[in-house]
KOLNUVO-78526 format. One record per residue (C-alpha): residue number from 1; residue in one letter; x, y, z negated. Coordinates in nm, 4 decimals. Layout:
REM residues N
{NUM "A" {X Y Z}}
...
This chain:
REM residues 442
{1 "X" {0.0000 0.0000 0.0000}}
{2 "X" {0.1175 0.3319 0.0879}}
{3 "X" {0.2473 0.5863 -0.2025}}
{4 "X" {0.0811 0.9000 -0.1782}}
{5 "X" {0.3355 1.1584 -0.2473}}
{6 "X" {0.1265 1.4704 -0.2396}}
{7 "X" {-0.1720 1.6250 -0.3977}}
{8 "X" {-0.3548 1.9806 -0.3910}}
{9 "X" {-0.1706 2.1512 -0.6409}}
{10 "X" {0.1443 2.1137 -0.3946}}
{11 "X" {0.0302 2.3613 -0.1590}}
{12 "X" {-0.0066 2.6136 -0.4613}}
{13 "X" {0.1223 2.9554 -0.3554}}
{14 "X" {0.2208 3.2755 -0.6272}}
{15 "X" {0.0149 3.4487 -0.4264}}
{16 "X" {-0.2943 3.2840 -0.1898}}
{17 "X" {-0.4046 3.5350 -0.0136}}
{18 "X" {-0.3315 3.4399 0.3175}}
{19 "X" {-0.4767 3.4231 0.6329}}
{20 "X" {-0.5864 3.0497 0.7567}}
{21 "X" {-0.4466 2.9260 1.0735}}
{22 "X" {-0.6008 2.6107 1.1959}}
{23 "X" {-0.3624 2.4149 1.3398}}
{24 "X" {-0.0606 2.4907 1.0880}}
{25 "X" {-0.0069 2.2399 0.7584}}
{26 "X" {0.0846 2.4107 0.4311}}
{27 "X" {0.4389 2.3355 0.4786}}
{28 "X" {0.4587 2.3435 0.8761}}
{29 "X" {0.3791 2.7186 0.7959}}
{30 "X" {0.6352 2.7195 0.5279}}
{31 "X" {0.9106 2.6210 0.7804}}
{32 "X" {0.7669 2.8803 1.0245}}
{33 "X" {0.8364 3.1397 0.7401}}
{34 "X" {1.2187 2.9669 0.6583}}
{35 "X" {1.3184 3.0387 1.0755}}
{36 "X" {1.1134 3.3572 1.1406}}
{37 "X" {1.2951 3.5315 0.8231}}
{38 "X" {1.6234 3.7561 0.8352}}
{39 "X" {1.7791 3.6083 0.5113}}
{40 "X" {1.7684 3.2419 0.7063}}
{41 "X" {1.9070 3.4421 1.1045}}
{42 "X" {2.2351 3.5775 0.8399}}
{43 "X" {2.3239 3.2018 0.7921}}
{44 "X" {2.5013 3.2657 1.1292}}
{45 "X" {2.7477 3.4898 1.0138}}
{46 "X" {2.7962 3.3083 0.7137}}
{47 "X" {3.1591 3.0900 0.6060}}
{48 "X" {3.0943 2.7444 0.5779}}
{49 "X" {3.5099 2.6609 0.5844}}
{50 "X" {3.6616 2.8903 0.8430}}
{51 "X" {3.5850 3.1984 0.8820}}
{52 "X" {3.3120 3.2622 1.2003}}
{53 "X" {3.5189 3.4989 1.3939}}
{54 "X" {3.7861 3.2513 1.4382}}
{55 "X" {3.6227 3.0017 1.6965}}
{56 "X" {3.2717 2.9350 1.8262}}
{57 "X" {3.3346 2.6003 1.7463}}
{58 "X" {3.3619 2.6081 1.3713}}
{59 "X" {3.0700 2.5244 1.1990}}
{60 "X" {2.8540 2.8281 0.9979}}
{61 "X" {2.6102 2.8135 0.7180}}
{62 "X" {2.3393 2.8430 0.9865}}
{63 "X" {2.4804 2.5633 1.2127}}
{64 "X" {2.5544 2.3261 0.8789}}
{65 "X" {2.2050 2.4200 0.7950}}
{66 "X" {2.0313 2.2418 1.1160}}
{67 "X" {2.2759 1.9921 1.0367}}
{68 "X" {2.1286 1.9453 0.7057}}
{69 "X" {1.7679 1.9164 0.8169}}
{70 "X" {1.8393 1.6690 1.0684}}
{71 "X" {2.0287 1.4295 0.8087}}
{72 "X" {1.7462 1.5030 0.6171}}
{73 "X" {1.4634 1.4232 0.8586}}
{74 "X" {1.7069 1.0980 0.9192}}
{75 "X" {1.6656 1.0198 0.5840}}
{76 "X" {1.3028 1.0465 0.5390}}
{77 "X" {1.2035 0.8699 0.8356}}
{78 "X" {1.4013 0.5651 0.7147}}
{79 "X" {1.2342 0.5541 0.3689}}
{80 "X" {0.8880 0.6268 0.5114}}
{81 "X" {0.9591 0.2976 0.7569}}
{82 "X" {1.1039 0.0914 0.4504}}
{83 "X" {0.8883 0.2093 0.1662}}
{84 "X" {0.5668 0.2945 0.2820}}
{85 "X" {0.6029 0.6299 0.1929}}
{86 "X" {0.4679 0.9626 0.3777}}
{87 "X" {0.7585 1.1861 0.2687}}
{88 "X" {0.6539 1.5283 0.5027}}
{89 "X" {0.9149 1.6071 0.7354}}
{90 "X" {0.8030 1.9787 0.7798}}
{91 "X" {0.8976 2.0275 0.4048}}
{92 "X" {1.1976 1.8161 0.4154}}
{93 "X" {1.3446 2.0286 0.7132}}
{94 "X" {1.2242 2.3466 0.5373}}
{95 "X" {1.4112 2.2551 0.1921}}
{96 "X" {1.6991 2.1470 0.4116}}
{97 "X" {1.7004 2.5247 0.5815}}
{98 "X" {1.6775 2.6527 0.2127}}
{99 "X" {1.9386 2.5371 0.0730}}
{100 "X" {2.2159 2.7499 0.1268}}
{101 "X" {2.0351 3.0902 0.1881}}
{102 "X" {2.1249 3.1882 -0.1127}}
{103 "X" {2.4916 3.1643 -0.0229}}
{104 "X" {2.6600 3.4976 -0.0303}}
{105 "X" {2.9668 3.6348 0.1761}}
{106 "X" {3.2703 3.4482 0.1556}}
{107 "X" {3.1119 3.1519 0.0437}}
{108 "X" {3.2012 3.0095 -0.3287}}
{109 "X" {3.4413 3.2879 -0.3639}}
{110 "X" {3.1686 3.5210 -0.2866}}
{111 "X" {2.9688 3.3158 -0.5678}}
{112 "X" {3.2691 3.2868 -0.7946}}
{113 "X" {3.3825 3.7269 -0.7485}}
{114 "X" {2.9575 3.7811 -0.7675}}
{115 "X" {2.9429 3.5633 -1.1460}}
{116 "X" {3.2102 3.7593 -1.2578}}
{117 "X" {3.0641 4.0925 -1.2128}}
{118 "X" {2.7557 3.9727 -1.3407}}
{119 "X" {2.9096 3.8015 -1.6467}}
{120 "X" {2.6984 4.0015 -1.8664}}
{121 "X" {2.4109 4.0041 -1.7122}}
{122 "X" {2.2907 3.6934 -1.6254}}
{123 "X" {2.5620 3.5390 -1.3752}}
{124 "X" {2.5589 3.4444 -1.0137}}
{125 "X" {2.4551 3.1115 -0.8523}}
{126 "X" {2.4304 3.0286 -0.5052}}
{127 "X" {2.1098 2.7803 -0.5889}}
{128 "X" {1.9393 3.0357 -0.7998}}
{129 "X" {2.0092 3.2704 -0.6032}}
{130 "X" {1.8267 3.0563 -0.3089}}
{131 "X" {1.5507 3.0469 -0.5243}}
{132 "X" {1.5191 3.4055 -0.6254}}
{133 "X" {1.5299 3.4836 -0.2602}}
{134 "X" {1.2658 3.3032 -0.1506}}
{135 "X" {1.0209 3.3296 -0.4218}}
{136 "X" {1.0961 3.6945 -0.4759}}
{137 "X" {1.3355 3.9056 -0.3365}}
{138 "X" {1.2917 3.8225 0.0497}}
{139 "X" {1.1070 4.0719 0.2725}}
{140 "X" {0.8327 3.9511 0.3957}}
{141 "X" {0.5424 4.1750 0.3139}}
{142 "X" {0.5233 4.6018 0.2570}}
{143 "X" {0.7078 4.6068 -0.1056}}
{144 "X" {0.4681 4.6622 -0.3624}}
{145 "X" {0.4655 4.5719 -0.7909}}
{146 "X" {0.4578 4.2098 -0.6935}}
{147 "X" {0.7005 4.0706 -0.4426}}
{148 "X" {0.6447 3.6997 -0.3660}}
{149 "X" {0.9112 3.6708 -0.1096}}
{150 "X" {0.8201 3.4199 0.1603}}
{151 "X" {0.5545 3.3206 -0.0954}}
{152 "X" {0.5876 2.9597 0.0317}}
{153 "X" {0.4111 2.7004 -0.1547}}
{154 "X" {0.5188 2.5358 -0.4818}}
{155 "X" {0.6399 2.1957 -0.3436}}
{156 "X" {0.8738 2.4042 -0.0809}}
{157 "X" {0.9775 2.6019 -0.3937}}
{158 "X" {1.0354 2.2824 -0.5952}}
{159 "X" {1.2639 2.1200 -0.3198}}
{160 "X" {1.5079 2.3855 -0.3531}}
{161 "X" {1.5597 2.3504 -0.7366}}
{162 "X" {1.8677 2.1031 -0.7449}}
{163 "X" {1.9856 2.2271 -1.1016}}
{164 "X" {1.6710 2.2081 -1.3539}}
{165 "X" {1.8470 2.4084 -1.6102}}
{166 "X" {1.7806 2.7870 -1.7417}}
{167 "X" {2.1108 3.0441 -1.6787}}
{168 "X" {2.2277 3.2312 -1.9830}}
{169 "X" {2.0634 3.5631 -1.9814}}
{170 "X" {2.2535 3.7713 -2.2476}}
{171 "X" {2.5543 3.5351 -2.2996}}
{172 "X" {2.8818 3.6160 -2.1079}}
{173 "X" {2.9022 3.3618 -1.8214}}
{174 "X" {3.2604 3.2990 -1.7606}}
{175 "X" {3.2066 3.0610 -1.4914}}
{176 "X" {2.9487 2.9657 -1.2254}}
{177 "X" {2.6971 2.8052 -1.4413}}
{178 "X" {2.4259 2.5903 -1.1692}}
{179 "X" {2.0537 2.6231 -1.2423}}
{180 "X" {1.8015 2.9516 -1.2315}}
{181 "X" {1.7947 3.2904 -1.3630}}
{182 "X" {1.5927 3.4219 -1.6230}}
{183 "X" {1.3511 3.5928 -1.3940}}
{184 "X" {1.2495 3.2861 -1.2411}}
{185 "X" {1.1655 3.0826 -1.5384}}
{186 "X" {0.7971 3.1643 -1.5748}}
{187 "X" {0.7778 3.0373 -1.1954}}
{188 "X" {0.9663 2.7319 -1.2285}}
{189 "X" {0.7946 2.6709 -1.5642}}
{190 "X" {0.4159 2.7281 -1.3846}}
{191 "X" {0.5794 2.5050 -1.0907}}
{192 "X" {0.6189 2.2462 -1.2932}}
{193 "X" {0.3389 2.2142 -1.4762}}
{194 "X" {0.1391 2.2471 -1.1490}}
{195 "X" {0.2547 1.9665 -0.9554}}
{196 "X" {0.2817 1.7240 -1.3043}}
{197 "X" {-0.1158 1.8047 -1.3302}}
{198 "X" {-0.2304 1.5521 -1.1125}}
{199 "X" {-0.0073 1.2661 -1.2524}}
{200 "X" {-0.1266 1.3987 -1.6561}}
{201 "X" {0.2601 1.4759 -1.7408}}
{202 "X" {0.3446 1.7120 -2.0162}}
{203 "X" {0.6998 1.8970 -1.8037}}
{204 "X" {0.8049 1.8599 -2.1652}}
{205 "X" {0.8344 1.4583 -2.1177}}
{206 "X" {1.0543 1.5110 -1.8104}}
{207 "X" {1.4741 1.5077 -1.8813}}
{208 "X" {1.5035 1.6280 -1.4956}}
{209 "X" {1.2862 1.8111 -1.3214}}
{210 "X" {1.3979 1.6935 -0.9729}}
{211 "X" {1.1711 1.6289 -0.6583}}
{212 "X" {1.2330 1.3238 -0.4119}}
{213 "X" {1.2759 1.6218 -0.1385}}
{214 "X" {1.5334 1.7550 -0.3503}}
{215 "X" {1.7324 1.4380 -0.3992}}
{216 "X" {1.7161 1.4147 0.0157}}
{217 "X" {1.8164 1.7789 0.0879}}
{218 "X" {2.1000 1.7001 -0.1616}}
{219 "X" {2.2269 1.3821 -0.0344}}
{220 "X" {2.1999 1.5226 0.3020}}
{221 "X" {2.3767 1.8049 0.2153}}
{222 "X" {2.6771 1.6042 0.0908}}
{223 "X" {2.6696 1.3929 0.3642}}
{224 "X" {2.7002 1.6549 0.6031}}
{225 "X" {2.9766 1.8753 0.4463}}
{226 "X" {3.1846 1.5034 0.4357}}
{227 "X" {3.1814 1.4568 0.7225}}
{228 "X" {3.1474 1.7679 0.9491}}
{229 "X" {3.3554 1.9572 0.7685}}
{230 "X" {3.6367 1.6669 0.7953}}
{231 "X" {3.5511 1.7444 1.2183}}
{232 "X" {3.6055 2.1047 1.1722}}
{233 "X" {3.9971 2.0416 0.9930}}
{234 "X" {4.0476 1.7983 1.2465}}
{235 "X" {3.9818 2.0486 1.5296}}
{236 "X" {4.1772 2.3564 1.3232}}
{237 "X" {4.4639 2.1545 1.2927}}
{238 "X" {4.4782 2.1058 0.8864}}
{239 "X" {4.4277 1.7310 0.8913}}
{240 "X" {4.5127 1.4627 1.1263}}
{241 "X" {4.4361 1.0477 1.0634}}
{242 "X" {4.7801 0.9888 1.0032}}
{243 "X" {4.8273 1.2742 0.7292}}
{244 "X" {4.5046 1.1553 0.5495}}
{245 "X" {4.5969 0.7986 0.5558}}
{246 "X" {4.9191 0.8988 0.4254}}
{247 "X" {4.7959 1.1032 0.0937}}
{248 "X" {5.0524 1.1861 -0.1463}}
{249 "X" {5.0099 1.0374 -0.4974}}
{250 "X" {5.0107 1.4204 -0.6523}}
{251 "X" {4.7059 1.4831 -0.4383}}
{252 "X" {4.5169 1.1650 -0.5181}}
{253 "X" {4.5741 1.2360 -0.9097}}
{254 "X" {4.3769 1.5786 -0.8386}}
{255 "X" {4.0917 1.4030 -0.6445}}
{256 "X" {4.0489 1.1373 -0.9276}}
{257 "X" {4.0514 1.4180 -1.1810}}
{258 "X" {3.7802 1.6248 -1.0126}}
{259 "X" {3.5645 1.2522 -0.9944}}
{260 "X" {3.5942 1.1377 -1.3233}}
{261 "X" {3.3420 1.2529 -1.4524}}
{262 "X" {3.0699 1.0264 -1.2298}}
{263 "X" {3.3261 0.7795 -1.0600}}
{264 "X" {3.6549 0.5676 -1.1044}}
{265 "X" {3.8822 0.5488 -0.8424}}
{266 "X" {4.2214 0.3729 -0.8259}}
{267 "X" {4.4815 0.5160 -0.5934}}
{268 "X" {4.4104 0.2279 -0.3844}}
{269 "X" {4.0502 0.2918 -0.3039}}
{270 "X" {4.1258 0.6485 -0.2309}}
{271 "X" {4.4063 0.5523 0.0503}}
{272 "X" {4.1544 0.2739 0.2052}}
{273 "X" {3.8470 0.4981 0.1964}}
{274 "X" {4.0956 0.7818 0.4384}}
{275 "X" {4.2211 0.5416 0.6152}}
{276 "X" {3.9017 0.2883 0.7113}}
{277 "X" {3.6957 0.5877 0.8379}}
{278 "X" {3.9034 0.5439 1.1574}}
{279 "X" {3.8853 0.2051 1.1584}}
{280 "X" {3.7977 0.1108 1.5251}}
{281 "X" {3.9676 0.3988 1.6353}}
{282 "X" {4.3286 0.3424 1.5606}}
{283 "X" {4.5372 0.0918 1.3961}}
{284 "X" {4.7850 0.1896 1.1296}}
{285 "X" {4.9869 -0.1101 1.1382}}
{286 "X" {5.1051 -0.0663 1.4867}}
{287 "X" {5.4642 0.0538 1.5634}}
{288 "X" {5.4913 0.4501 1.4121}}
{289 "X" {5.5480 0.6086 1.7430}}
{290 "X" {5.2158 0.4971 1.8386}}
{291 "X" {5.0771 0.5957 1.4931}}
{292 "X" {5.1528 0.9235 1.5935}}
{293 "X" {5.0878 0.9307 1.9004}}
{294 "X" {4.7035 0.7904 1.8150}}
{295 "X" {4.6266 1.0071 1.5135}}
{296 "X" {4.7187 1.3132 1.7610}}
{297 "X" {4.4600 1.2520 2.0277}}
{298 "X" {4.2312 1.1345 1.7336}}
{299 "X" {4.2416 1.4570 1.6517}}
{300 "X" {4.2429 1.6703 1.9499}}
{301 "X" {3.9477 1.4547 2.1551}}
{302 "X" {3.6557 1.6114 2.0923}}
{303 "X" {3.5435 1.2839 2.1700}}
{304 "X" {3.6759 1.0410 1.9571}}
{305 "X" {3.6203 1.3434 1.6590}}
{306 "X" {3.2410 1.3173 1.7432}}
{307 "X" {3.2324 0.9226 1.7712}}
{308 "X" {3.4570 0.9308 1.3907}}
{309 "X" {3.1929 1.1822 1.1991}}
{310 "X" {2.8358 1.0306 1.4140}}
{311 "X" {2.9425 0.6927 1.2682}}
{312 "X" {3.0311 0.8256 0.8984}}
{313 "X" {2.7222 1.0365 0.9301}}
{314 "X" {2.4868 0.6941 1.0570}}
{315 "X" {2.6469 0.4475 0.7735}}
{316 "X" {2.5743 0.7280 0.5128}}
{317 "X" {2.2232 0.6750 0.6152}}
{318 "X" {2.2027 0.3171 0.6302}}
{319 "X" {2.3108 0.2839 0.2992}}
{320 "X" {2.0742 0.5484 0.0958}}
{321 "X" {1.8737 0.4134 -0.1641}}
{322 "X" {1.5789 0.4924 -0.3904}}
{323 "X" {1.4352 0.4657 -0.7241}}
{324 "X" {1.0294 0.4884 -0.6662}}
{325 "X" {0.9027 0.6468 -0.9875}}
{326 "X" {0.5542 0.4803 -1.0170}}
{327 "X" {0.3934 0.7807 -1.2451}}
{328 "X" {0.5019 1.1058 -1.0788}}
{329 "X" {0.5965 0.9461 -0.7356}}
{330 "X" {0.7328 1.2890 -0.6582}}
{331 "X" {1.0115 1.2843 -0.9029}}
{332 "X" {1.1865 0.9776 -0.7255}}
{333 "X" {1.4960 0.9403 -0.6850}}
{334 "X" {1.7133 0.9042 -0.3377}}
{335 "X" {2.0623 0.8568 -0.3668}}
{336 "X" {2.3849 0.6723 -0.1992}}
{337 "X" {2.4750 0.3313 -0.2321}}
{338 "X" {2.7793 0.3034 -0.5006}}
{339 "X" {3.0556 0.2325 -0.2164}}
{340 "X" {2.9400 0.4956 0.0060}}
{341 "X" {2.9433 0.7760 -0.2495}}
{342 "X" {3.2659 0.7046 -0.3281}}
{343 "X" {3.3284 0.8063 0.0568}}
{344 "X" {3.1402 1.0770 0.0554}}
{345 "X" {3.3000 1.2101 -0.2733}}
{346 "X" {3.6542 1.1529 -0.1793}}
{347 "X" {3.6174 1.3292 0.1395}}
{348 "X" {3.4241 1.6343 -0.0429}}
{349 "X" {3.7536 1.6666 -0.2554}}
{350 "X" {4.0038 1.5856 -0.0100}}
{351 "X" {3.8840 1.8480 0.2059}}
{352 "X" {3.8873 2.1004 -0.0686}}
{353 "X" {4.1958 2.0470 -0.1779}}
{354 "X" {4.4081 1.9751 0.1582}}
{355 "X" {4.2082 2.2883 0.3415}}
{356 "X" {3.9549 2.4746 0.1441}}
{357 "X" {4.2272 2.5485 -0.1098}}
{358 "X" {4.5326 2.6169 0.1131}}
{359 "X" {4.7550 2.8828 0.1446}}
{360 "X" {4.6149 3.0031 0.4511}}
{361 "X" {4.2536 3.0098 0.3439}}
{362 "X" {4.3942 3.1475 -0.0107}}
{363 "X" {4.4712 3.4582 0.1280}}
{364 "X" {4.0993 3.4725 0.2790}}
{365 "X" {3.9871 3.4032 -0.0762}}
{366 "X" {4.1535 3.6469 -0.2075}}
{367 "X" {4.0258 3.9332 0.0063}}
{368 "X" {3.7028 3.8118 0.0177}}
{369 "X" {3.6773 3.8411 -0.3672}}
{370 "X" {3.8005 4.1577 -0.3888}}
{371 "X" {3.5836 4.3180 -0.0897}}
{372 "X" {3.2849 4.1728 -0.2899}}
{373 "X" {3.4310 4.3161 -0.6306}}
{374 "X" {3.5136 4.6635 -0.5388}}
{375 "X" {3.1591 4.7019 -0.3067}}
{376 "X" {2.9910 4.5521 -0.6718}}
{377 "X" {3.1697 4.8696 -0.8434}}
{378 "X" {3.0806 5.1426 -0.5671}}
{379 "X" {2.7461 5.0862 -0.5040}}
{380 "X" {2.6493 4.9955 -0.8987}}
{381 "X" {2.7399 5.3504 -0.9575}}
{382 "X" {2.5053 5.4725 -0.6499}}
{383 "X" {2.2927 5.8014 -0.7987}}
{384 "X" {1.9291 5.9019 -0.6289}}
{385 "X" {2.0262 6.2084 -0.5450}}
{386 "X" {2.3298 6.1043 -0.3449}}
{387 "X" {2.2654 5.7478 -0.2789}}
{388 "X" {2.4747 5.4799 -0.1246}}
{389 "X" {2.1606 5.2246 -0.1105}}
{390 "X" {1.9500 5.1865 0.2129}}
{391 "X" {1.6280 5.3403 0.1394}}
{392 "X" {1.4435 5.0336 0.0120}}
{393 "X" {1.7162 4.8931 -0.1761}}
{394 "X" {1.7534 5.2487 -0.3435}}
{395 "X" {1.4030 5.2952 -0.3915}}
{396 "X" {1.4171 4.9782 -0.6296}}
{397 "X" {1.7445 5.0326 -0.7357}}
{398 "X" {1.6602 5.4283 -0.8844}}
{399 "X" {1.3221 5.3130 -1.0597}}
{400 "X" {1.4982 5.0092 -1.2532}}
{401 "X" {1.5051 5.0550 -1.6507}}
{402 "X" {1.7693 4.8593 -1.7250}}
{403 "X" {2.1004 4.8158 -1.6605}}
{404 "X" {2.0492 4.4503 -1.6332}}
{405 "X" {1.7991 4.5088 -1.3389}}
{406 "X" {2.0399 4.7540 -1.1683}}
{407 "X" {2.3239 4.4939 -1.1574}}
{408 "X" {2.0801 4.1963 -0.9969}}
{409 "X" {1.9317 4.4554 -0.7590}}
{410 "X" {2.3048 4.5196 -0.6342}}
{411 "X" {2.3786 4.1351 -0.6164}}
{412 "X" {2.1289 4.0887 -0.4679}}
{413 "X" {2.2029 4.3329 -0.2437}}
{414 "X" {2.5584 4.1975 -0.1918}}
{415 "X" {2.4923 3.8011 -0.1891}}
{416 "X" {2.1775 3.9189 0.1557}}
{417 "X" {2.5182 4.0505 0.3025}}
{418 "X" {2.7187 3.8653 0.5925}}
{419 "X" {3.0797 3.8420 0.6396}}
{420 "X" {3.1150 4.0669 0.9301}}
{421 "X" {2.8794 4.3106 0.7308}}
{422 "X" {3.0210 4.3784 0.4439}}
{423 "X" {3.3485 4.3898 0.5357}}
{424 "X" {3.2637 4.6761 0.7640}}
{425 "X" {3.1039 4.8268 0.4612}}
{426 "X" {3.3887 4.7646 0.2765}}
{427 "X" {3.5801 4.9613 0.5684}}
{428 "X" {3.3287 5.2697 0.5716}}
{429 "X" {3.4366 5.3406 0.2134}}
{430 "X" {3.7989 5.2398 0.2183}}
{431 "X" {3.9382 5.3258 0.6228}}
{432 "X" {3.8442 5.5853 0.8387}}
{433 "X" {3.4653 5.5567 0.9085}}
{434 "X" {3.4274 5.8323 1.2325}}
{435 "X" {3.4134 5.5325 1.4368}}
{436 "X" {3.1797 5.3365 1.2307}}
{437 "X" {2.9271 5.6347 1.1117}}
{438 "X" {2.6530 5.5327 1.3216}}
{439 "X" {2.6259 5.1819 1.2499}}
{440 "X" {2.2997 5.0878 1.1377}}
{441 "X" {2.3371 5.0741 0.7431}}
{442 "X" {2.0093 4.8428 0.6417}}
């Protein structure tokens, strides 16, 4: 017998007044809203590793995002086929889209130089900020006393909370603590007890709040940056097979540090798992010229890179399980097969340790945090009758009461920013802006 994985309360909205259109679902209109809005188009101009302006090849946060939804998608049609289950793919796609809107410039350093400004008020996530964004800050109607954001419904709003745990409000956050702000608790607390209704479930009773759409977009999401971001080294010219099959023990120790907490790898396991994800492609015990030789075109065919991450990508899939939970079917859990998260985790960590964390991208991190810091500290000091703030943004920013509500208004100001954009901002206040004093400032 089927599992029925929805019910009325799903398709709850914070605010529902809106028009009916006949031949749109709840959440196909949801997705419509994700594609249609602005925040989701700056994904495009977004880091994912390397920064956009280097190649049109590189992958983006907008690009990794469609990747993300179609892993996704993947994902859910296998478990509807194998479990009788009638997971929606509109609102798997849509929390897939979500997930990293929330991302600012720079990527984590943009999180990591945004937290430290707002140490004191609250910190910065990237995941709360995704869920701010769409629930509240993101422009979608005429601003008014109540800003719902894309007002999408509460399932769509649910599938985007990965971290069911309240942020500090008044305590100094040091580092990036995961979860949601302060502002959005009364929402995630009226989410929750909204879609528990139908199965009678005090939220109180639940350790993790955590949808089974959530547990996809979030498997899917490590899936993809395992794999495609291993395509995009490959293609810069960090990695090759031959280096990652050759790991150095100091390297190894680092990756088993950063996994202890969840897994236990040997040294051994780490040097098979980098060197069988090219098995069928090349053969390591072959004479060393050829080694070379193989682990060079490996990495140069575009080819062979596709045929190495489509078949890490289609094995990831093949080996995703779940945990039905029989009295809030919702809340069930999807996650990798023991062996293949162990893949997935060792390339997450080799990647950010062999190229994320380089010298050459250090010096992007660098600059990136401090454009983000010193536009925090101009515009934060912004006053009405000389403002800094495009008019909407100042409007909001001028009536706030607190200094607490001045410093999210700014981050969130900062974290809707791309790349490109703010570090022409950045250039307006710092270089000489004659050439730049038209540009559109919005």
């Amino acid at each position: 017998m089927a599992i029925n994985l929805y019910s009325e309360n799903d398709f709850l909205r914070q605010n529902q007044k809106i028009s009916h259109k006949e031949y749109f679902s709840n959440f196909r209109r949801d997705y419509a809203r994700v594609v249609h809005s602005s925040s989701f188009r700056r994904l495009q101009a977004k880091t994912q590793i390397f920064p956009n302006f280097e190649s049109d090849f590189f992958r983006n946060r907008l690009t990794h995002s469609l990747e993300v939804a179609q892993i996704a998608k993947s994902i859910a049609v296998r478990l509807n086929a194998e479990h009788g289950l009638n997971i929606d793919y509109d609102l798997i796609e849509t929390a897939a889209l979500c997930h990293d809107i929330g991302h600012p410039p720079f990527g984590h350093n943009g999180e990591v130089a945004l937290n430290k400004k707002m140490q004191n008020y609250g910190g910065f996530e990237s995941n709360a900020q995704t869920l701010r964004l769409i629930s509240h800050t993101a422009k979608k109607d005429l601003l008014n006393k109540q800003n719902f954001g894309l007002n999408l419904t509460y399932r769509t709003l649910a599938a985007t909370i990965k971290y069911d745990s309240l942020i500090p409000d008044n305590e100094p956050v040091v580092k990036v603590t995961k979860g949601y702000y302060q502002e959005e608790a009364r929402l995630v607390t009226d989410i929750k007890q909204k879609l528990l209704e139908p199965h009678n479930i005090d939220p109180k009773e639940i350790k993790t709040f955590k949808t089974i759409e959530c547990y996809i977009m979030d498997v899917a999401d490590d899936i993809a940056y395992s794999t495609y971001d291993v395509e995009d080294a490959l293609k810069g010219g960090f990695v090759d097979p031959l280096s990652m099959a050759s790991i150095d023990d100091q390297l190894i120790k680092r990756i088993q540090k950063a996994t202890e907490s969840k897994l236990s790898l040997s040294k051994e396991e780490i040097r098979n798992i980098l060197k069988n994800i090219f098995t069928g492609y090349m053969d390591f015990d072959k004479d060393p010229r050829e080694i070379y030789q193989d682990s060079k075109k490996i990495a140069n065919n575009s080819y062979l890179r596709t045929k190495v991450t489509s078949k890490l990508v289609n094995d990831c899939i093949s080996n995703i399980k779940i945990d039905i939970n029989q009295k809030a079917p919702l809340l069930s859990r999807v996650y990798l097969s023991d062996e293949t998260e162990k893949q997935v985790e060792v390339l997450k960590k080799y990647i950010l340790f062999k190229v994320i964390t380089s010298p050459k991208l250090n010096i992007l991190r660098y600059r990136g945090r401090e454009i983000i810091s010193e536009i925090f500290d101009i515009l934060i000091t912004s006053e009405p009758h000389s403002s800094l703030l495009p008019d909407d943004i100042g409007a909001i920013f001028h009536a706030a009461d607190t200094d607490q509500q001045k410093a999210r208004i700014i981050s969130d100001y900062i974290s809707s920013m791309t790349d490109r954009y703010i570090i022409e901002l950045y250039n307006q206040f710092k270089s000489d802006p004659s050439a730049m004093i038209f540009k559109p400032f919005s």
